[in-house]
N, C-alpha and C positions, 0 to 999 in steps of 0.2 A: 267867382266860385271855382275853386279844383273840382276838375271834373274825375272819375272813378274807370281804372281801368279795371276788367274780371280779371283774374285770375283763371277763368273758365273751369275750376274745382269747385260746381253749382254747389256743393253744401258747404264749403267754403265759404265761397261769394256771399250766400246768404245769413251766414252772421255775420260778418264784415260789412254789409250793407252794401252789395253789389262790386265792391270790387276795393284795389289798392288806388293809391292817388296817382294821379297821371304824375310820371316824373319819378317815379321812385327808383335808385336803386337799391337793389336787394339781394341782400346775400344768402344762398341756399347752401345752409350745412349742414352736414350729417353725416352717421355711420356709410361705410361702402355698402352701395344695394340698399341702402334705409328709405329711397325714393327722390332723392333732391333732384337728377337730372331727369327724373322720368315726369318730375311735376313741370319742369322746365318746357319738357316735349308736349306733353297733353295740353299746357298754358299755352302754347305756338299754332298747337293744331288744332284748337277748338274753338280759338279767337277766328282763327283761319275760315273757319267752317262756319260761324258765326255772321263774319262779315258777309260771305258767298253767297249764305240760306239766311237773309230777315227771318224767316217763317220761324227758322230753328232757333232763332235768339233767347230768347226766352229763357227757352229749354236749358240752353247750354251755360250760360251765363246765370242761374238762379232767379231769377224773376225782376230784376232789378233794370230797368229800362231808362230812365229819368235821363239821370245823368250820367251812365257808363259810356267812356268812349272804347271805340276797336282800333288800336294801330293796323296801318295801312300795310304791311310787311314784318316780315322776319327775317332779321339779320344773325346770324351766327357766328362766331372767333372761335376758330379751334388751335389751341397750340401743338397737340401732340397727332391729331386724329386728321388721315387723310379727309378729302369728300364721298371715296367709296368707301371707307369707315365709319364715316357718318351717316350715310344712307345705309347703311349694314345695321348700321344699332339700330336707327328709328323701325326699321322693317322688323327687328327682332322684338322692339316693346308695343307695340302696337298695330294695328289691322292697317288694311288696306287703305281706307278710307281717311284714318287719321294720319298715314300718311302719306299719301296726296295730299293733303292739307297742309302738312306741317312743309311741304315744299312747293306752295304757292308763292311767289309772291316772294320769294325766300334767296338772300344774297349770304355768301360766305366766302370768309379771306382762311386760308389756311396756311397756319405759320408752321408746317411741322416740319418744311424744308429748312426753315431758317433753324427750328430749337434743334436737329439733329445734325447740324451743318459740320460742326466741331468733334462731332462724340465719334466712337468708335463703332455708330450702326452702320452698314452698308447702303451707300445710297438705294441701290436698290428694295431695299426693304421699307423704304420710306418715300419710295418716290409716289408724288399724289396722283398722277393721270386727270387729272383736272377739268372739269370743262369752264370753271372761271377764269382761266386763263392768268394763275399766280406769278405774279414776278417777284423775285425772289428780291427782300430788300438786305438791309446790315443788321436792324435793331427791331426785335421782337413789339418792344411796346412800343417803337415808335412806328412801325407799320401796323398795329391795331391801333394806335390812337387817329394816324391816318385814314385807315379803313373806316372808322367807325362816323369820322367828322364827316367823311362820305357820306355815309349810310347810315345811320344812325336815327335818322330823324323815322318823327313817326312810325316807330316799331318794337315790336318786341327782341328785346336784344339779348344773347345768350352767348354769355362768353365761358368757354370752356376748356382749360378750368384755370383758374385761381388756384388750383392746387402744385399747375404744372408750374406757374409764372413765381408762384412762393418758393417752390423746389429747384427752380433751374440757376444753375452757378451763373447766366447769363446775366440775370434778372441783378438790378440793384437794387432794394428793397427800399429803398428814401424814392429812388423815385418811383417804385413801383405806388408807394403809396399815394406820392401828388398824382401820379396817375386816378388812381381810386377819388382824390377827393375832386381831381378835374370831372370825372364820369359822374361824380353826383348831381354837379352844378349841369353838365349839360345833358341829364336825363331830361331835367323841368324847361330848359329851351327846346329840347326835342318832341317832346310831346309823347317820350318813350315810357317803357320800363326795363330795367336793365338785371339781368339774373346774373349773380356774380355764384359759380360752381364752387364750392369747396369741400374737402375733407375735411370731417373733425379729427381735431388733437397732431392737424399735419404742423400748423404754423408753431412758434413756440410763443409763449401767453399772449409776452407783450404785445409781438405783431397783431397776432389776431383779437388783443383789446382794442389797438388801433382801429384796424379794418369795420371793429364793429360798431366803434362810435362813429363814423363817417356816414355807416350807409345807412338808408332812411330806415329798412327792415330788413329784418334776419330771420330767417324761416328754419327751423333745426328740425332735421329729420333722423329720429332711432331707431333701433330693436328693439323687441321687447320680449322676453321668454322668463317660463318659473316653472318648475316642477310640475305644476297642476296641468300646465295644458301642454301638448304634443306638437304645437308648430308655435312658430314667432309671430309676434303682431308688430306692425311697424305703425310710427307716431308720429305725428307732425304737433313742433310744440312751438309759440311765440314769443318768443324772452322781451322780443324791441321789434315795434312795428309804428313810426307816426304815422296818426292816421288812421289806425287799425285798434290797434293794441285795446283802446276805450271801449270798442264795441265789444271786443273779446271778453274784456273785465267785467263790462256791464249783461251779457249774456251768460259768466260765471263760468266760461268755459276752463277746463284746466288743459286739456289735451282735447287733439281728435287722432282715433282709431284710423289707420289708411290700408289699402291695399292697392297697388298695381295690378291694373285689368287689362290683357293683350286688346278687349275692343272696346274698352270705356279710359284706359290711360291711369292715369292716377286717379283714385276716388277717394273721400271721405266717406267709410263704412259708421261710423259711429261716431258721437261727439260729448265725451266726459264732462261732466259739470259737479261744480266744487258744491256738497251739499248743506 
């Protein structure tokens, strides 16, 4: 039996039945600021925090015990974002607490020496300060496919972004994609789940029809705004989830309402159901 990783978005988790399948990759798309990487950070650091505190399990995960497993670590790929730009964002979305957590336990290759190698930034502007100790290689995907056959196993993986690797004249997109359909197969030998970052409407169709029949789920995160009301709501909607998707259908759900909490992470505030 596939065992269920959370998601740790407790009212998530709780229609879905505890969790995604071990082994998933999964693509999180959406508007800018729609919420895709902040569900990405709150899914790292509350697994994180999960594993740490039994006690808190429960809690964090929606109630679902049985069969949820916790990866053991958090692995990160950043192409564009040093490591003190990474620790700079997580500390800007989130509290103290959850971030500690999202840097337990937590391994990251930083390619942003290699994607700015060529262009016209100043090295200095991109230099990482490092404490993993980056060695600069030749080829972007092939030192995150290295990296990851590393490190991979057993964790939550966040590579970010998919946006950068579609966008950079580096990238060859034929193989960016056997890339993509290699990370599906070895999500399910790892024991991982694999968050693949993207912007909507960056790829053009065709690619991004590819990318989305490959990975196992696809999580699209929007705006929402109308005359009547005076701020935005933002929405997490499931077009293709295996695994998932049935529970969703069978609970009627059409959307869920979200909002980013600097000391809860991403939440589900509400859950729309088709009447």
């Amino acid at each position: 039996m596939v065992r269920k990783i959370p998601t740790a978005v407790a009212a998530f988790d709780s229609i879905i039945k505890g969790g995604v399948p071990e082994g998933s990759l999964i693509m999180l798309m959406g508007e800018p600021g729609a919420g895709g990487l902040e569900f990405a950070i709150t899914s790292a650091s509350k697994l994180s925090i999960a594993r740490k505190n039994p006690e808190r399990r429960s809690t964090i995960i929606g109630g679902y015990n049985d069969d949820t497993y916790i990866p053991s670590s958090t692995t990160y790929v950043s192409i564009t974002k040093n490591e003190w730009e990474v620790k700079r964002l997580v500390s800007l979305t989130v509290n103290t607490d959850l971030y500690n957590s999202f840097f337990e336990n937590f391994k990251m290759r930083d390619l942003s020496g290699l994607y700015f190698r060529n262009s016209s930034v100043p090295k200095s502007w991109v230099s990482t300060g490092s404490l993993f100790g980056q060695i600069e290689g030749r080829d972007i995907l092939e030192e995150m496919v290295k990296f990851l056959n590393e490190n991979g196993n057993d964790s939550v993986v966040i590579i970010d972004s998919l946006t950068d690797l579609i966008t950079s004249p580096q990238i060859n997109q034929n193989i960016l994609i056997d890339v993509i359909k290699g990370l599906e197969k070895a999500a399910k030998k790892w024991s991982s789940i694999i968050y693949l970052i993207l912007t909507e409407g960056i790829a053009e169709k065709r690619l991004e029809q590819l990318i989305s029949d490959i990975v196992d789920g696809i999580l699209v995160f929007r705006w929402y705004s109308s005359e009547k009301y005076t701020i935005r709501f933002r929405y997490l909607y499931v077009p293709k989830f295996i695994g998932v998707l049935a529970h969703i259908e069978e609970e009627r759900v059409l959307r869920f309402q979200t909002k980013v909490d600097y000391n809860d992470g991403f939440i589900v505030t509400y859950t729309e159901r088709i009447r």
